[in-house]
N, C-alpha and C positions, 0 to 999 in steps of 0.2 A: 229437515229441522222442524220440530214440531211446534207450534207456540197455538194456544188458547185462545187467541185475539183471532184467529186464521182457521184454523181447521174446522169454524161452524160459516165460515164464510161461504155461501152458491159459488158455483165456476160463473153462473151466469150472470150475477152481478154485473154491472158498468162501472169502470175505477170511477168516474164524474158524472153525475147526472143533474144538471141546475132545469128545475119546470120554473119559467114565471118569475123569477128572483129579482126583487125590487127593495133597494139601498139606497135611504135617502139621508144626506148628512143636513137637518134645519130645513130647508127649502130648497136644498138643491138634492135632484135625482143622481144619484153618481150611476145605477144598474136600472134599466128600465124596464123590467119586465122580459131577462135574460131567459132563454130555454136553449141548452147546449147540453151536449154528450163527448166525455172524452173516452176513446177507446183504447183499446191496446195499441202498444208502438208510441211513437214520438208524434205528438201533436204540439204545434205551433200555434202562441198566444200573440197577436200582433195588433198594435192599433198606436192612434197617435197621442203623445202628452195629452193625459188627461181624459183617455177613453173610458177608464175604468177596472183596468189588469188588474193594479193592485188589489183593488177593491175584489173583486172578484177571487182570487187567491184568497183572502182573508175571509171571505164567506165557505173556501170548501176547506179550510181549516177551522172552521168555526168562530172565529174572532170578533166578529160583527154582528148584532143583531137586527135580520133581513124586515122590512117595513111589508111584506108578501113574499109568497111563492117557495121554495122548499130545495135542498141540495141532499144526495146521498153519495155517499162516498164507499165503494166496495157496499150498495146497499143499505149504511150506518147514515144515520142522524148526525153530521159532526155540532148541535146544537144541542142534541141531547146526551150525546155517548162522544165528547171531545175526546177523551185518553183514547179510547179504542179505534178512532180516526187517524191520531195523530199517530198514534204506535203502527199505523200501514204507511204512512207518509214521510220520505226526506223534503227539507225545504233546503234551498239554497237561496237567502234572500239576496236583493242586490246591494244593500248596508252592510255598512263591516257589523259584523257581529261577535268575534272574539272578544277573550277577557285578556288583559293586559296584564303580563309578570306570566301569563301560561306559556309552556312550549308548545307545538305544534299539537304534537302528540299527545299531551297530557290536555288540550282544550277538545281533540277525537275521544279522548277516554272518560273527560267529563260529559260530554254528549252521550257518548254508552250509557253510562252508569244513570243520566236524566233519564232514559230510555228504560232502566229497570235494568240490563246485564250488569253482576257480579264483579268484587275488582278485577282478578285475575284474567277472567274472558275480557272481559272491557280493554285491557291492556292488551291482550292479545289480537281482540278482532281490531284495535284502533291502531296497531304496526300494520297488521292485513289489507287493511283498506290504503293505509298510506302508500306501503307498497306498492296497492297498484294504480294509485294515482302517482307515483315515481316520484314523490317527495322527498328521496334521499338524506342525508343525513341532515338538511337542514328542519326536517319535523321538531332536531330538539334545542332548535331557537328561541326565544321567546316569539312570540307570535306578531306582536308592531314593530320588530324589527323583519318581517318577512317581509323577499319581494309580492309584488300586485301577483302575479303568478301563482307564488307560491301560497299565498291566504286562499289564493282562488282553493288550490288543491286543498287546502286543509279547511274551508268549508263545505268542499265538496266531499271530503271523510267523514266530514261529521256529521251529515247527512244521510251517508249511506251506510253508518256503522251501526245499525239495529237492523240494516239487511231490510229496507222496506219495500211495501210491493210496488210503490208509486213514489217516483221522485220530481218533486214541483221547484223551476230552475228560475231566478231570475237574472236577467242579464247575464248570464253564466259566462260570456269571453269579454266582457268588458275590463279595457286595460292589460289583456293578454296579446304577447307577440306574438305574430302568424303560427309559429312553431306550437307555441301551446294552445292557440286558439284551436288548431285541427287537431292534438292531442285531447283539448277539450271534447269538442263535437267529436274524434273516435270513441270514448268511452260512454259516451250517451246511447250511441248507436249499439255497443258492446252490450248494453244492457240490456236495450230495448230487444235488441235481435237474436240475443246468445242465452241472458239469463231471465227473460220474459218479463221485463218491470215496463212498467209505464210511466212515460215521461212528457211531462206538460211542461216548455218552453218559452217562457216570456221575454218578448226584445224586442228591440228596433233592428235589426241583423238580419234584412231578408236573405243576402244570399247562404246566411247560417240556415235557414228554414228552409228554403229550397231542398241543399243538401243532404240534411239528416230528416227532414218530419215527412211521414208518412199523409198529416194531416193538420190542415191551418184552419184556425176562428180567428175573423179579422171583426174588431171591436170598436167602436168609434160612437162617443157621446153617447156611453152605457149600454148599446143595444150592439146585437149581435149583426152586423152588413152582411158578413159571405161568411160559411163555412163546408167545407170539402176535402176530396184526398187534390193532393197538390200536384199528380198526376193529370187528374183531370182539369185542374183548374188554370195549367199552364200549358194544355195540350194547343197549339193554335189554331186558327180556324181554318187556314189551309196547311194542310198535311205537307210536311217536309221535314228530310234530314238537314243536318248539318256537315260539313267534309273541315275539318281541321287537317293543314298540311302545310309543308315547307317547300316553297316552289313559286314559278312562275300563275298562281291561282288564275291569275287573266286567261293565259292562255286555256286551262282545263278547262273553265267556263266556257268558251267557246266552240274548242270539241268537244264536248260533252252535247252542248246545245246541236250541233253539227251532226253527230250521229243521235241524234231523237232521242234526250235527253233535258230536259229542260234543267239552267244550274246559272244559277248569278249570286252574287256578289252580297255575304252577311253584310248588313249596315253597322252592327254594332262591332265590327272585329274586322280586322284587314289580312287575319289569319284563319280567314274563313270563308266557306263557302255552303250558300243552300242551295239542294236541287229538291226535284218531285223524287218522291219515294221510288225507290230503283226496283227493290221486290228481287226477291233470291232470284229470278231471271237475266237481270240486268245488273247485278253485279259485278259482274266478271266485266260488266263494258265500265266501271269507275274504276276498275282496278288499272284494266288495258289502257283508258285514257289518261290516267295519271301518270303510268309509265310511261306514253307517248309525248307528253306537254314536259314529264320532267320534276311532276312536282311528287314528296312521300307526304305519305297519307299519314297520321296521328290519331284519327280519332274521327267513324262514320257513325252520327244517333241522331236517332230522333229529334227534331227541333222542337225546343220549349221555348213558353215563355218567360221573359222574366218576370219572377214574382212578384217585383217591386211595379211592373205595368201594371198586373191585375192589381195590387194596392192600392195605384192612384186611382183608379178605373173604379173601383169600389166608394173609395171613400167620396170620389166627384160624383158618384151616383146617389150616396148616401145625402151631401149637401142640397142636392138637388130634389130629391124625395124629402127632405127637413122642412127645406124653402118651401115647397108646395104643400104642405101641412100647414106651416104655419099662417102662408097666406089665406089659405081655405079658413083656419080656426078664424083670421081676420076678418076675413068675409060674413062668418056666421054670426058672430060676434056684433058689428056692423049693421047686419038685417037685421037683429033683433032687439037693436038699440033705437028707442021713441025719438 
């Protein structure tokens, strides 16, 4: 597909580049001097009420006028060149955003046509998309009588009906059943891994982040605390698998332990067990003792941690690093007071 906005674009560009970005609303800093990069794959935007997400999404759509520091988007100025930013970009905000009396379909085909595609194509790619968010025949409802679900789907069409290279999601499963929550989070993934877009994730939804994002920036009081691949970040500090199984798990702990094994007991799950990494040589001896104790195995990997540990971990180091600044400023402040 050829489009003009794209084909002068570098490969090597970064979809998200903030150097320094400082957002202030009156006297209050909302962005403090943010410097982050978002790369290909699904990265994770996390932090608590009042970090600053929104704010930050609004700066690499160009909505806000930054008080310092600079965002490129594929490269682009979205402060000088906003059309040609927004035309690489789906948003999915987390506010309803439908027009009331549209049908599904026909609020996907007025997103097209805002987008600049033709009526024809616009009708066409706005069934294409629906389809494959599985919108079935209810796209030609009016849109405030759709379920939470199904708005979800048809702002998630409208979104991705100009085919963008980068799609920015807020709260994307909120008020979705299990069912569609993982149908949500499968098509992010669909995208990111099958048709090469990039996908920036905003939530409170750790164990969603865990699962689909290659990479999380965790946010708190404008400034950037952690950011990294989520691999690393939840790797623990002592190396261990996991043993999910159905069975007697006491007892395999203890032959396992028995033949030179070391394996006790997940804290967090009672259908589970961690040992020391077994290593292709020692496999054969969790296979043999499982069938000996009685118990069937489901599922041996690596143990993580949870990501919502390193969250708190983070943000009680960020309070903690806050507090000793501002004691210090108190102190300085103090000595140089007559």
């Amino acid at each position: 597909m050829g489009d003009p906005t794209r084909d002068d674009l570098s490969r090597t560009d970064l979809p998200v580049r903030l150097d320094g970005v400082v957002k202030r609303y009156g006297s209050r800093t909302v962005l403090d001097n943010v410097s982050l990069e978002v790369t290909p794959g699904i990265t994770g935007l996390v932090g608590p009420n009042g970090a600053g997400k929104s704010t930050l999404v609004r700066s690499i759509l160009g909505l806000v006028r930054l008080a310092a520091g600079s965002v490129r988007v594929f490269g682009l100025d979205p402060a000088r060149e906003p059309r040609r930013v927004r035309s690489l970009l789906g948003v999915v905000p987390e506010d309803e955003c439908a027009v009331p009396g549209l049908s599904g379909v026909e609020m996907v085909r007025y997103a097209a046509r805002l987008c600049g595609l033709p009526g024809t194509e616009s009708l066409r790619r706005a069934h294409e998309v629906l389809d494959w968010c599985d919108a079935g025949q209810e796209r030609y409802r009016p849109v405030e009588t759709l379920s939470v679900g199904t708005r979800q789907k048809v702002a998630f069409a409208a979104a991705m009906v100009h085919d963008p290279q980068m799609v920015i999601l807020d709260e994307p499963t909120n008020g979705l059943d299990p069912l569609e929550r993982r149908a949500m989070l499968g098509r992010l993934v669909t995208l990111a891994r099958h048709h090469g877009k990039t996908v920036l994730v905003s939530t409170h939804v750790l164990p969603d982040v865990q699962s689909i994002c290659d990479r999380v920036v965790v946010l708190a009081r404008g400034r950037v605390r952690l950011t990294g691949a989520i691999d690393d970040l939840t790797r623990p500090e002592i190396p261990a698998h996991r043993l999910e199984g159905d069975g007697p798990l006491d007892d395999l702990a203890r032959l396992l332990c028995a033949r030179g094994l070391p394996a006790w007991r997940a804290g967090d799950d009672e259908g589970a067990l961690l040992l020391e990494p077994p290593g292709a040589d020692r496999l054969g001896l969790v296979w043999e003792s499982a069938r000996d104790a009685g118990v069937v195995i489901r599922s041996l990997t690596p143990a993580l941690r949870p990501l919502e540990e390193v969250f708190v971990q983070t943000l009680r180091a960020a309070d903690d690093a806050d507090a000793d600044g501002h004691e210090a400023s108190e102190r300085r402040i103090g000595h140089a007071t007559p």
